[in-house]
N, C-alpha and C positions, 0 to 999 in steps of 0.2 A: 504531510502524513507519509509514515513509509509507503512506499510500494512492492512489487512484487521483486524490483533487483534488491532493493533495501532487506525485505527479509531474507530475501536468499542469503544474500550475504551475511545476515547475522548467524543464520542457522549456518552457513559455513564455519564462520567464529567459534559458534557452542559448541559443534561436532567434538571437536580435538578435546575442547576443555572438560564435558559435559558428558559424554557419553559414557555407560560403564562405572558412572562416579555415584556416589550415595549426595541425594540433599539431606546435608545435616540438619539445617534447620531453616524456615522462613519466617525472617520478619518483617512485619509489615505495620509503615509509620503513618498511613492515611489510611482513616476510617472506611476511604469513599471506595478504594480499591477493590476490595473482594465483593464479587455480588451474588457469591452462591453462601450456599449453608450446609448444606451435603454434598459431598465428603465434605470430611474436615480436616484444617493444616495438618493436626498432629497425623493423619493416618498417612502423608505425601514423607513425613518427615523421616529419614533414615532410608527410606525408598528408593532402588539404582532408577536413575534416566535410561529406559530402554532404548529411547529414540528420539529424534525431534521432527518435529513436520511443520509446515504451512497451512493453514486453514481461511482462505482469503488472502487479508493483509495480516493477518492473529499468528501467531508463535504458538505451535502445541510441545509442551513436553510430556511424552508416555513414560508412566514409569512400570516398576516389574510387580506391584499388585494391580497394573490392568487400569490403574485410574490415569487421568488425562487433565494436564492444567492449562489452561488456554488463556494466551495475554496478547491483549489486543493495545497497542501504542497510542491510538491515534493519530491526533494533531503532533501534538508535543513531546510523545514518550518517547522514551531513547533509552540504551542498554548499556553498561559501562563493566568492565572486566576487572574489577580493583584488586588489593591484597585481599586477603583472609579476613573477616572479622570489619571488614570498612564500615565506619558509624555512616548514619543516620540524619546526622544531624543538619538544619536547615529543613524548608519546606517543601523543597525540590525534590528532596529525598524520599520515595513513596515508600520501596520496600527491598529487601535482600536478599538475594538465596545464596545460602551460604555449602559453601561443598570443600572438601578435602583440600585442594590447592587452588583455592580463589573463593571471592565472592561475585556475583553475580546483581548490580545495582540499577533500578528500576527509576529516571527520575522522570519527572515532567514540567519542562518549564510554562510559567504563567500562572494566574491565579486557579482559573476552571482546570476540574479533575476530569476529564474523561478517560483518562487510560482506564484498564479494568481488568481485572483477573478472576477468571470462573475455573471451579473443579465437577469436572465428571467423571461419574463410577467405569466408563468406559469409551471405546471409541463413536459406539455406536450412539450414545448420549452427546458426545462430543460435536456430531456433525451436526445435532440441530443449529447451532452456533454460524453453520456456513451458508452463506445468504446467495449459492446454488450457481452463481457464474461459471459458464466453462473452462476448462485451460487450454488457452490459445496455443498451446504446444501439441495437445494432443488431436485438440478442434480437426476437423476436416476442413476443407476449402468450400464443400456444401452446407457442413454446420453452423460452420463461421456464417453471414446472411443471413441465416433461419432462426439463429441466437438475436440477431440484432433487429430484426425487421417484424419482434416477437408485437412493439409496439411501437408506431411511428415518430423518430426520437431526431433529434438532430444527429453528429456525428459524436458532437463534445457529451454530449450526454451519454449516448449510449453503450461508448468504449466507456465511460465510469462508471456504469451502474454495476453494484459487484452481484447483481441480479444475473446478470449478462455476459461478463467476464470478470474473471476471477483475478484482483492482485491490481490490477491498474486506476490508476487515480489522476489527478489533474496535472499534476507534473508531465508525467509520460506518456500522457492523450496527447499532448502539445504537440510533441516529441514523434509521433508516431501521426500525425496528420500532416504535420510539416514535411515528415520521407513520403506518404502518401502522393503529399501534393493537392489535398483535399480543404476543402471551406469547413471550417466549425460549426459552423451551422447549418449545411447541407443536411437536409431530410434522408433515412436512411432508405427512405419508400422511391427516391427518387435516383438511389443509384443504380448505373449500370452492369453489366456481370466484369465488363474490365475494369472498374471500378473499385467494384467486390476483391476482383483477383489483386489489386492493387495495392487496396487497405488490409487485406489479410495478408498477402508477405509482409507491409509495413510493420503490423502490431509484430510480427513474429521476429522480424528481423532485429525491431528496436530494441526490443524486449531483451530478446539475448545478447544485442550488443551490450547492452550496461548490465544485465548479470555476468557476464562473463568479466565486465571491466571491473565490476566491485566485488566481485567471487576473487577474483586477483589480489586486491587490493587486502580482504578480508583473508584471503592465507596469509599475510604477512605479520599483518595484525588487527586486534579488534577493532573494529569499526565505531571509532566514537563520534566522529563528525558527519552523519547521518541527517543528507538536507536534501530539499525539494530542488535544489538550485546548484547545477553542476555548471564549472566552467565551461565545460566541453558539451555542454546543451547547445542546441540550434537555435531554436526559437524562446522555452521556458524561462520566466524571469528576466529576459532580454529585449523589456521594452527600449525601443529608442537605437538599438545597440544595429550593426546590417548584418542581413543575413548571411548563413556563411556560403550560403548556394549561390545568392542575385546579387549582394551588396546591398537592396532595400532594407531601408529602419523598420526594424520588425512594430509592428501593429499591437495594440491589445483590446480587450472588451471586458468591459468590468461589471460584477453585479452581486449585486448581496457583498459576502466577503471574499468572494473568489474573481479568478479573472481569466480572460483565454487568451493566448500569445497565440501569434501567426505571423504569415509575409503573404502580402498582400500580393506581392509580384509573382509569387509561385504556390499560391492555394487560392485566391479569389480572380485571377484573371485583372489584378492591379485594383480592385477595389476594396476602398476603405473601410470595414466594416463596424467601426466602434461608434454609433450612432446611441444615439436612445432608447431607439425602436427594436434596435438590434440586443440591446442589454437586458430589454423587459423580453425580448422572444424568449434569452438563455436563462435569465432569470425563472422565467415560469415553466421553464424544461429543468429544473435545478428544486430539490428541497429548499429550503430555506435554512438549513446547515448543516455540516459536513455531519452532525449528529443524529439528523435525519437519514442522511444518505446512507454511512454507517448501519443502521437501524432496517436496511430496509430488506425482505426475504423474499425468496422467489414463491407465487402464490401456488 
């Protein structure tokens, strides 16, 4: 699923192309896509993009009647920049916005539909949509702890909850526990304040390393190959592989359909953590799918 470097960098993408431009027109090839009814396409349609924004892991485009169209990727969804007028065709294919010099093509690969695209009358309609995480940019070093200790979570879980923080997902929790230096499954009730001070430069530090790497990448050009699994990851995806801090074969822990990569030798103090015991702990710290998780709003 994207993350918060992944949309940055797309909304780096759209800026140049998007901004100032009229959507000529949307179409849209899967039924499953749109889950609003008001507004409606034709009122978006002829409409300049005032702007684009973030909203979690969602894509907002504002345009200049004030309405707000919010698309959220998922798992599978992905943004592709094609010529003018590019078909449709194939099942992959969901939808297009089509604009002056280019089209704008939405696909998802797999069978299940979750991508999803909502319209609201404005911004302030819009934010119900955001499931209230902070942004670790703006977070203080005190807020940071008092966001996450809101209820007793592991670490994996509660750097993903977008309840919690806003934009991070399973890929880049890896990735940010491993600079830490912290166990995935460390109780968040049980950390220290250097600890705290510890895991909050990490998330911050991580975070802007690979937005600024894929913000680079993304002025070049559009970002079509948008994955969970970076070469230049530490630990993410890299079971079996050593780490690039100790040389230990990174670890993993698996459950439901996700899994949590680590080094044993520099987050658990050399123990092994991918037991049984350890998979139903994160398992029942975990929805039971990313669909839930997605779904879930700050109360």
């Amino acid at each position: 699923m994207p993350e918060l470097p992944d949309i940055t960098a797309y909304l780096t993408a759209l800026e140049p192309r998007i901004l100032g431009e009229p959507l000529t027109r949307l179409r849209i090839a899967s039924p499953f896509l749109l889950r609003t009814v008001r507004p409606t396409i034709e009122e978006i349609e002829g409409q300049t993009v005032r702007a684009v924004h973030r909203i979690g892991k969602r894509i907002a485009f504002e345009f200049d009647n004030g309405i707000w169209l919010v698309l959220h990727l998922m798992i599978a969804g992905r943004l592709h920049w094609r010529p003018l007028g590019a078909k449709l065709g194939g099942r992959n294919n969901l939808a297009a916005f089509d604009f002056p010099n280019g089209s704008l093509v939405l696909t998802e690969a797999g069978s299940k539909r979750r991508a999803s695209l909502h319209l609201f009358t404005n911004e302030a309609a819009a934010q119900v949509i955001d499931p209230g995480g902070i942004d670790i940019f703006t977070a203080s070093l005190e807020a940071f702890p008092t966001a996450l200790t809101a209820e007793n979570r592991t670490l994996k879980r509660a750097l993903t909850d977008p309840r919690i923080l806003s934009g991070i997902g399973n890929a880049y929790s890896d990735e940010i526990l491993h600079a830490a230096q912290l166990s995935p499954i460390l109780q968040t009730h049980k950390l220290t304040p250097e600890r705290w001070k510890r895991l909050y430069n990490a998330t911050r530090d991580t975070m802007q390393l690979w937005i600024d790497r894929l913000n680079g990448e993304a002025a070049q050009a559009f970002p079509e190959k948008v994955t969970a699994f970076r070469k230049d990851m530490a630990v993410h995806g890299r079971f079996g592989q050593p780490c690039p801090t100790c040389g230990q074969p990174i670890q993993r822990i698996r459950y439901a359909d996700n899994e949590t990569n680590y080094c044993a030798q520099c987050q658990t103090g050399g123990k092994v953590l991918a037991d049984r015991s350890l998979s139903r702990l994160l398992g029942k710290d975990w929805p039971r799918t990313l669909d839930e998780l997605e779904a879930l709003k700050k109360r």
